[in-house]
C-alpha positions as CSV (number, residue, x, y, z in Angstrom):
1,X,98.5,93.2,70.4
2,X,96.8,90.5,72.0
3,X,93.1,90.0,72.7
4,X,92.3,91.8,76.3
5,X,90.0,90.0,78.7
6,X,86.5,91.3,78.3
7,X,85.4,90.6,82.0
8,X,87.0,93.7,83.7
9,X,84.9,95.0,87.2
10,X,84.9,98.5,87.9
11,X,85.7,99.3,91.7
12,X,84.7,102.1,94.0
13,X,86.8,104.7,94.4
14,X,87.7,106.1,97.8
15,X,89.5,109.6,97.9
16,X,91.8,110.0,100.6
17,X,91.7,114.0,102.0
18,X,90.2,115.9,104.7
19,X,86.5,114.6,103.3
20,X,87.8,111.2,102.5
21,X,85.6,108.2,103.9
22,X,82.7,108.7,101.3
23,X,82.1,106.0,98.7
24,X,82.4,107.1,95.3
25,X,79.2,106.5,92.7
26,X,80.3,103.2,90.5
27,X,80.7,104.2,86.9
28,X,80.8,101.3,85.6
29,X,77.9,102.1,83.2
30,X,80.1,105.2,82.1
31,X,81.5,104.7,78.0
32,X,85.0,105.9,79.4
33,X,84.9,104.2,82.0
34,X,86.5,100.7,81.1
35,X,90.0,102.5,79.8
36,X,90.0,104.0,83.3
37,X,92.1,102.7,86.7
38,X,92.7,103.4,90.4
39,X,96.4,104.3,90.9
40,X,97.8,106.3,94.0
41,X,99.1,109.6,92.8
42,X,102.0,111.6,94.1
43,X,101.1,115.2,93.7
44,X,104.1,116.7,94.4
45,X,106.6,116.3,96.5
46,X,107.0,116.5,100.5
47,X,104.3,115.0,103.2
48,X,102.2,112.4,103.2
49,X,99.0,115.0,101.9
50,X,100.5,114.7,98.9
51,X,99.6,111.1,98.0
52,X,95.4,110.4,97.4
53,X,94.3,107.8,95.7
54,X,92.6,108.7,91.7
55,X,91.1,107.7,88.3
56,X,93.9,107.4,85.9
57,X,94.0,106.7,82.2
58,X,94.7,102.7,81.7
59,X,97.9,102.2,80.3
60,X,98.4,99.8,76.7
61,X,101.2,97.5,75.8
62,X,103.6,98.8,73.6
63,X,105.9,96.6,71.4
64,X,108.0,94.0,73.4
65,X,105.8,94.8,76.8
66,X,103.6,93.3,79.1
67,X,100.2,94.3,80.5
68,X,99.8,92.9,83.7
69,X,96.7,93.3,85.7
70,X,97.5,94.2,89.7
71,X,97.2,92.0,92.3
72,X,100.3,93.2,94.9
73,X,102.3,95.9,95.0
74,X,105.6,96.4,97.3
75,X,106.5,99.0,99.6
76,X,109.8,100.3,100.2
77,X,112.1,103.1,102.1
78,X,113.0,104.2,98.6
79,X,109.4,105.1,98.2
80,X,109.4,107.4,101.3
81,X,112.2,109.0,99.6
82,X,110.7,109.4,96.3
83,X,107.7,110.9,97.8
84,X,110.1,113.0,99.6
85,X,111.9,114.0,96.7
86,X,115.5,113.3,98.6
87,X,116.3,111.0,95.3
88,X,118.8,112.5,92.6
89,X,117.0,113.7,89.7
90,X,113.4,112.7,90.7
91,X,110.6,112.9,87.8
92,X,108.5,115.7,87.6
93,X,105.1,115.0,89.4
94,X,102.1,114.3,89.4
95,X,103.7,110.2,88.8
96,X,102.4,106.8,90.0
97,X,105.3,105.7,92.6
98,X,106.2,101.9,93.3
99,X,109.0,100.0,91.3
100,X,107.8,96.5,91.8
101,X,104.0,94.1,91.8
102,X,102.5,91.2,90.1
103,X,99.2,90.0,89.3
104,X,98.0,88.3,85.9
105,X,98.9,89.0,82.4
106,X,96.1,91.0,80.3
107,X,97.3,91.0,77.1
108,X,101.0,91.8,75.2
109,X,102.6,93.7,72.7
110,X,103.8,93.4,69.3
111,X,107.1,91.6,69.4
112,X,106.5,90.1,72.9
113,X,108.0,86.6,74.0
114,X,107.2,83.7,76.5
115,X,104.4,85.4,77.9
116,X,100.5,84.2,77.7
117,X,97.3,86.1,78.5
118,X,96.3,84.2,82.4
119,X,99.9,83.8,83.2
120,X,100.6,84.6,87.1
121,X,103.7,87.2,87.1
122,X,105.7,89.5,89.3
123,X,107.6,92.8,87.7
124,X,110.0,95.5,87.9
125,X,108.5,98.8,87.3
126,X,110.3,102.3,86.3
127,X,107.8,103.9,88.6
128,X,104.3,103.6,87.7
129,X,103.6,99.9,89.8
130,X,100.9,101.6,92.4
131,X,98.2,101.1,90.0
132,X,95.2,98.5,89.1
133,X,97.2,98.2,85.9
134,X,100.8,98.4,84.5
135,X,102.7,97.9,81.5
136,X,106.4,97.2,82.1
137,X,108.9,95.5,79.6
138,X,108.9,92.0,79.3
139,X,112.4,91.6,80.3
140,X,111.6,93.0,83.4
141,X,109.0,90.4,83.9
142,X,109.0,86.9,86.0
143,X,106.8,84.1,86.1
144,X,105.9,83.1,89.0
145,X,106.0,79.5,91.2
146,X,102.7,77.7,91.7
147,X,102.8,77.9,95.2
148,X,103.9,81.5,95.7
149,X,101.3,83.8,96.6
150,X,100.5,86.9,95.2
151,X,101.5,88.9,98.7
152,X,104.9,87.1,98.5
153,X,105.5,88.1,94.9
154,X,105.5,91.4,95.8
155,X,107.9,90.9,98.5
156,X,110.2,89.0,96.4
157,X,111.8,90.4,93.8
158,X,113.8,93.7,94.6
159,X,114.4,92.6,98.0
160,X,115.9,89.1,97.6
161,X,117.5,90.4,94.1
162,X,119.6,93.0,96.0
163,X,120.8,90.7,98.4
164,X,121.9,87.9,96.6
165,X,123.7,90.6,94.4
166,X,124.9,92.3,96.9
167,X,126.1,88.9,99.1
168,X,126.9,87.0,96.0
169,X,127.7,88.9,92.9
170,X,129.6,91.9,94.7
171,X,131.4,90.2,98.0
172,X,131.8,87.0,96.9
173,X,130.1,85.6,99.4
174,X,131.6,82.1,100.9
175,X,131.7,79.5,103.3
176,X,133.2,80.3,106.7
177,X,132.7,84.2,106.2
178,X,130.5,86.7,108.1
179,X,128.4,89.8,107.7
180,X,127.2,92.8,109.2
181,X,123.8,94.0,108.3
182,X,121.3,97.2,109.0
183,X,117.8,97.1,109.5
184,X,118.1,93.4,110.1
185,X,114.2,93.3,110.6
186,X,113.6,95.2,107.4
187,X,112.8,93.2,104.3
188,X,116.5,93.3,102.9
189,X,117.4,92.5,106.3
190,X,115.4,89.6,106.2
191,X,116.6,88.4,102.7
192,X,120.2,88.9,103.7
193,X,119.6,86.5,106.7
194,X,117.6,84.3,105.0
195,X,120.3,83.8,101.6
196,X,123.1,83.5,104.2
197,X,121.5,80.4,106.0
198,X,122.6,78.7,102.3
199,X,126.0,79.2,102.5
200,X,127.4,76.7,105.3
201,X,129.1,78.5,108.4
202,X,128.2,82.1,107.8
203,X,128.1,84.6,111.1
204,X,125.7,86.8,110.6
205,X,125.1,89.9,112.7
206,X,122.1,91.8,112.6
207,X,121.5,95.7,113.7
208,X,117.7,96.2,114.6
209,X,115.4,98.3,116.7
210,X,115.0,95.9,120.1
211,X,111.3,96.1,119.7
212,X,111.8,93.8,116.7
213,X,114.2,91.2,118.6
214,X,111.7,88.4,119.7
215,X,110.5,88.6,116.3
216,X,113.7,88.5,113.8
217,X,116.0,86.8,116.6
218,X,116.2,82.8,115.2
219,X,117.0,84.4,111.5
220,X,120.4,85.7,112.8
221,X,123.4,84.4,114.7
222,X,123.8,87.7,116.8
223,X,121.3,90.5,117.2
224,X,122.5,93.6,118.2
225,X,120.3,96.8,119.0
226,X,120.7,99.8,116.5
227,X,120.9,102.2,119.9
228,X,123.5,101.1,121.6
229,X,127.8,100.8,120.3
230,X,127.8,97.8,118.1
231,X,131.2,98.1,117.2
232,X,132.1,97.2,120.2
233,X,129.5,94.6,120.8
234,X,130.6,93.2,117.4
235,X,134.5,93.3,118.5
236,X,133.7,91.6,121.1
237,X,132.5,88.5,119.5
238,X,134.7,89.1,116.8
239,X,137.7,90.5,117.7
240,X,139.1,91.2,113.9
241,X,135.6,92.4,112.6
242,X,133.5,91.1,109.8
243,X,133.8,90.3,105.8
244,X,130.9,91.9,105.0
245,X,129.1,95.2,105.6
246,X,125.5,96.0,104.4
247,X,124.7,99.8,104.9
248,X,121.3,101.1,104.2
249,X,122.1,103.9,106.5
250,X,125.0,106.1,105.7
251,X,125.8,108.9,107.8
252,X,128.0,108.3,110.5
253,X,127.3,104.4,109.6
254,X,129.7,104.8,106.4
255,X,132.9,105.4,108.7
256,X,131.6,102.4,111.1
257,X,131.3,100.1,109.0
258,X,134.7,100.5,107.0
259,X,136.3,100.4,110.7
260,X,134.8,96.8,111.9
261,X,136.3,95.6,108.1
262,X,138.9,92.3,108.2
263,X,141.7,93.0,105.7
264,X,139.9,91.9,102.4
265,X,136.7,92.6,103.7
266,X,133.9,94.9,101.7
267,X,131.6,97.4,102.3
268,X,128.8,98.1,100.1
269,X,126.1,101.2,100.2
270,X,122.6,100.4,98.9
271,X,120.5,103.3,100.9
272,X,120.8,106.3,102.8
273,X,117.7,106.2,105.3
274,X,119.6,108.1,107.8
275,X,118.4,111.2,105.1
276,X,114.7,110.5,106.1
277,X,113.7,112.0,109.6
278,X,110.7,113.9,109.3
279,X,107.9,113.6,107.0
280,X,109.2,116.3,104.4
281,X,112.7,116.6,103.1
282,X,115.1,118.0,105.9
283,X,117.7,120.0,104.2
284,X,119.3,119.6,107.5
285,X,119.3,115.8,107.6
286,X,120.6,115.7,104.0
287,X,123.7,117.9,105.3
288,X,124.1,116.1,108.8
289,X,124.3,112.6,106.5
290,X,126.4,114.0,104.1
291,X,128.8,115.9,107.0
292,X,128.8,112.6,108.7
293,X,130.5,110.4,105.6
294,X,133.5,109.6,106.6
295,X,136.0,111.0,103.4
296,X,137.5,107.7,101.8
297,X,141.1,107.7,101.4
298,X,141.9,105.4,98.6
299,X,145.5,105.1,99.8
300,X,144.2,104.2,103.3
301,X,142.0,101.5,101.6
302,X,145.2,100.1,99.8
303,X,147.1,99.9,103.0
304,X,144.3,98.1,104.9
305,X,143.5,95.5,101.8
306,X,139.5,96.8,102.1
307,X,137.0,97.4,99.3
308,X,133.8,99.9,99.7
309,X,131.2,99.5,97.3
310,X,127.9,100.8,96.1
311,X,125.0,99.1,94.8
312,X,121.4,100.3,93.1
313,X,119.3,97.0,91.6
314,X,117.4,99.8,89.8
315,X,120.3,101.9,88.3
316,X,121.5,98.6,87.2
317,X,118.2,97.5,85.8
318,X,116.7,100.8,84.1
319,X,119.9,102.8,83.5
320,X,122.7,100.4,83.3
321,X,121.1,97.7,81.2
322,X,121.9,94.5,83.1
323,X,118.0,92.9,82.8
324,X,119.9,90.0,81.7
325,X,122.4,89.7,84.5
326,X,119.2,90.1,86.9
327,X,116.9,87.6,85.3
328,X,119.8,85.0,85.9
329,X,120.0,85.9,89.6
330,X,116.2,85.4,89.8
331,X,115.8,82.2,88.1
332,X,118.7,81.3,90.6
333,X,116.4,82.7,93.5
334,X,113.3,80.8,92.1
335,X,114.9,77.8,92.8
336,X,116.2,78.1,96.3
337,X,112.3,79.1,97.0
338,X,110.7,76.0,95.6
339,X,113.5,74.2,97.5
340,X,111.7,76.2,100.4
341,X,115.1,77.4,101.0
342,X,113.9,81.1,101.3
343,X,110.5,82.7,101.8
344,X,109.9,86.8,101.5
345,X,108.7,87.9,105.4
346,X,105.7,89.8,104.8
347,X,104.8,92.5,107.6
348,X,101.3,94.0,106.4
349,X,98.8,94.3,103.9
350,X,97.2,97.5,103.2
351,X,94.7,98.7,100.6
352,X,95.8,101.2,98.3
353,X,93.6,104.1,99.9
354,X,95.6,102.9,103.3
355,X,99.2,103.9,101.3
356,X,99.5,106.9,103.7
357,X,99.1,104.8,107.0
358,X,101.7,102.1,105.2
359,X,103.9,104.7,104.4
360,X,103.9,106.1,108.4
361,X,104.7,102.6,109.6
362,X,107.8,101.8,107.7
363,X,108.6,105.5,108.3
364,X,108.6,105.0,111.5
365,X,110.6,101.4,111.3
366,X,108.0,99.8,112.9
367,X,108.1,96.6,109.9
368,X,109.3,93.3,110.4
369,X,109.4,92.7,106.6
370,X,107.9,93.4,103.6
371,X,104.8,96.2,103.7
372,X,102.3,95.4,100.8
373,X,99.7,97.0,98.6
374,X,96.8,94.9,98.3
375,X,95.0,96.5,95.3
376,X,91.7,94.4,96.0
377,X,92.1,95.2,99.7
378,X,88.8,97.4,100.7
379,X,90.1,99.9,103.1
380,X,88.9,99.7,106.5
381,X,86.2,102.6,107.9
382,X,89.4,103.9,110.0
383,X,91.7,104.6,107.6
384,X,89.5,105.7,105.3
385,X,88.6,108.6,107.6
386,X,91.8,109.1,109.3
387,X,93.9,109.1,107.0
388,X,94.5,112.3,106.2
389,X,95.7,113.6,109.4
390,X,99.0,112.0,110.1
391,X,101.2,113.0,112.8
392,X,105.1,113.6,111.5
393,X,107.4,110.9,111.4
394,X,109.6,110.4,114.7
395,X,113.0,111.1,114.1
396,X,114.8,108.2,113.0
397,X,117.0,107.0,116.3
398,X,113.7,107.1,118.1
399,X,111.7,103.6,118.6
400,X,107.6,103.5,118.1
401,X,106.1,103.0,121.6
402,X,104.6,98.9,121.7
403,X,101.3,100.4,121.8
404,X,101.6,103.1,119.6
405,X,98.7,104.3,117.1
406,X,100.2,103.1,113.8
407,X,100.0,99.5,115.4
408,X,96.2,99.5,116.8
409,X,95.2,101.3,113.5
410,X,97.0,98.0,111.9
411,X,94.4,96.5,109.0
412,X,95.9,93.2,108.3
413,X,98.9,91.2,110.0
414,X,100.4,89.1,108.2
């Protein structure tokens, strides 16, 4: 194993409960202390009182890993459900959520290739990536461009993976084509939008709270709001329907989307936020999205020359195997972004004591883009006093007010 760096700083802790607010004492000075690092912890499973931040053991490099020292983390709805515990076979708690950061390489382990101690990187993580360190394979490691910052790092790499796999690798994306997406102001959303603008002549139609119209409405062709019937709206534009349908939804969304499908069109799964209402798992809201699939018909599907899909980057990644397939797709996307043909949207930065205020505003699809743990971010006096007390979630259909709390409570903009 490589040499680790011997200039390592100790930060304060802050606790986030019902006393939180109160600076930790620095023990720096303390023997154990070096081997020690903040990570947010997920207790168990359910509300947003189950997340503090916490002193955790410092992870080593085992053979053919990286150690990578934190800078960024990325937030995403899949981490609401995690937390939640709405994810088939979850781990057993207390875990370190988060699938995906960067930062700087600390040191590697035996057997461990292309990599150098100081090397700027961003990662896939099989849980574990809230932390001030992380350990993760080295195949599941990138380096990254000059220019890229470490906030858009950690907006990069699962979201502009997916949809280039999703546009590219699954529909076959082409010239002349168009495509339906959900949560067009989300940071898929974005991606989708952004990746489509390469191909020449694509329609893209976008489904988004109308809050988030002035912001998202140049990276679309049409923007349609997620309240109203956009199947008609879309059939009126285009009387045949679309190519391509990106669900993040399910529910009811499954049967709508197969329905606005041109003959040789495809559908393709990659969420099921419709699940997530309140703050805790709804055993209701699980069966309402369930009751709500529309029942394929594989016959039907012959007759009407239509393919539905699914698609999980981290399945494919961490169960499936395909780290190969994946680096290929983001060397590919490395290049379109020094050709400043895509850049990741970032929303927010939040420090890691602030992940329960974070987690309330992309509950509550108030995001345009990427949300993002800054793990050097000090936590403002605010949330580290208020951040226990959360209200529940609105229910999914509803929009946040302009002028909500979640917004004036807001630590960084980016």
């Amino acid at each position: 194993m490589a040499k680790e760096g011997a200039d390592m700083t100790e930060e304060t802790e802050y606790m986030i409960d019902k006393n939180a607010g109160k600076e930790t004492a620095n023990a720096a000075e303390s023997p154990g202390s070096a081997k020690e690092m903040r990570a947010v912890m997920l207790a168990g499973f359910g509300g947003l009182n189950k997340l503090r931040v916490a002193k955790k053991a410092m992870p080593e490099p085992q053979d053919g890993e990286v150690k990578i020292r934190v800078k960024a983390c990325g937030l995403n709805f899949l981490d609401l459900m995690v937390r939640q515990g709405t994810i088939d076979n979850p781990p057993k708690t207390p875990l370190v959520p988060g699938f995906e950061c960067c930062g700087i390489v600390e040191s590697v382990g035996e057997n461990t290739k292309g990599f150098e101690i100081g090397d700027r990187v961003m990662a896939f993580v099989n849980y574990n990536a809230w932390a001030e360190v992380v350990c993760t394979p080295g195949d599941f490691v990138y380096k990254m461009p000059d220019e890229m910052t470490f906030a858009e790092a950690a907006a990069f790499l699962l979201n502009f993976v997916a949809a280039y796999m999703m546009l590219f690798e699954v529909a076959n994306l082409r010239e002349g084509m168009s495509v339906l997406v959900h949560s067009a102001g989300g940071g898929v959303g974005q991606a989708v939008a952004q990746l489509c603008s390469t191909v020449p002549n694509i329609t893209v139609f976008g489904i988004a709270s109308c809050f988030k119209h002035a912001a998202i409405k140049d990276s679309v062709t049409h923007l349609l709001d997620r309240n109203v019937d956009y199947i008609q709206e879309v059939k009126k534009i285009s009387p045949d329907g679309v190519d391509i349908v990106l669900d993040c939804l399910c529910g009811e969304n499954t049967g709508k989307g197969l329905s606005l499908l041109k003959p040789l069109g495809t559908y393709i799964l990659y969420g099921a936020s419709n699940m997530v209402t309140g703050e805790t798992k709804s055993f209701f809201s699980f069966a309402k999205s369930w009751w709500q699939v529309e029942k394929v018909n594989p016959i039907k599907l012959y007759e009407e020359n239509k393919v539905i899909a699914g698609f999980s980057l981290l399945n494919l990644l961490f169960k499936q195997g395909r780290s190969n397939l994946v680096k290929l797709v983001t060397d590919k996307l490395l290049c379109l972004y020094k050709q400043k043909k895509i850049k990741p949207v970032v929303d927010s930065l939040w420090a890691l004591e602030e992940v329960k205020e974070a987690m309330q505003r992309i509950h509550d699809r108030g995001n345009v883009g990427k949300l993002i743990l800054d793990v050097e971010k000090s936590p403002t006096p605010l949330m580290a006093n208020d951040s226990t007390e959360t209200s529940e979630a609105g229910e999914e259909e509803e929009e946040p007010e302009g002028d909500n709390d979640s917004k004036e409570r807001m630590p960084f903009i980016h």
